[in-house]
N, C-alpha and C positions, 0 to 999 in steps of 0.2 A: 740870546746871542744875535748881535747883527749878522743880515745876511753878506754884508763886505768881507766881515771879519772869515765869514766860512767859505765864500769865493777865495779868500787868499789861504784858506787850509786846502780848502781841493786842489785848489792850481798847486800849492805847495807838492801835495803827494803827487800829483800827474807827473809833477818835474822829479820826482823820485824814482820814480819809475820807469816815465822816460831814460835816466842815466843809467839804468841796469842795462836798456837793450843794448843787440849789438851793432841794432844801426847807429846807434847816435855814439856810442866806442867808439865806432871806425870812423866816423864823422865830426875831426876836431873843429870843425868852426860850430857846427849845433850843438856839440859837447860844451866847450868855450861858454856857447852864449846861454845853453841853462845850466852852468855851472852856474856862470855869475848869478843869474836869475833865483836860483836853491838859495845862495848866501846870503842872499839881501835880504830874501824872505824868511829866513831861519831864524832872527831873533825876533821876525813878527810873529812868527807863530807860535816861537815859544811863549810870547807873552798870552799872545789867544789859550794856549795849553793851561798854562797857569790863573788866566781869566775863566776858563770852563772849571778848570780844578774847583775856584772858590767861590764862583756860583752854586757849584754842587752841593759845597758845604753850607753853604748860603742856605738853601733849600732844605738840606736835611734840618740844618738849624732851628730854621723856622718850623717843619712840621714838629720838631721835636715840643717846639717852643710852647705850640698850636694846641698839643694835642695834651701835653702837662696842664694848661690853662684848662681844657676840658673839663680833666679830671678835679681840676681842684674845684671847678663851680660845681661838676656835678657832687660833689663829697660836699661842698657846700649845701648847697641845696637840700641836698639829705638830711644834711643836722638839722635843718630847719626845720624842716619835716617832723 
């Protein structure tokens, strides 16, 4: 994963967190200004989420892939044998 992509998930949660306190409650112009800032970056992130999702799968896939091929050269090999 790029590192832009995970800048823009931290900031994402920072600003999550930030809208829990109660400074920035009592504080509608900060409130305001990462609200908007959370919304804009919400369907980035979802995509990053759903971009790591199928990386992951990516990667199980492949060892799955990896390690099947293994087995079948080593069963190979054996018959040979």
């Amino acid at each position: 994963m790029k590192p832009s992509y995970l800048q823009l998930k931290k900031r994402y949660q920072e600003i999550e967190q930030e809208l829990q306190t109660p400074a920035v409650l009592t504080n509608s112009n900060t409130l305001k200004t990462l609200s908007q800032e959370f919304t804009e970056l919400r369907p980035l992130v979802e995509k990053i989420n759903t971009l790591e999702q199928i990386e992951k799968a990516w990667q199980e896939t492949r060892q799955l892939l990896d390690t099947e091929t293994e087995m079948e050269m080593k069963s190979m090999a054996e018959t040979e044998y």
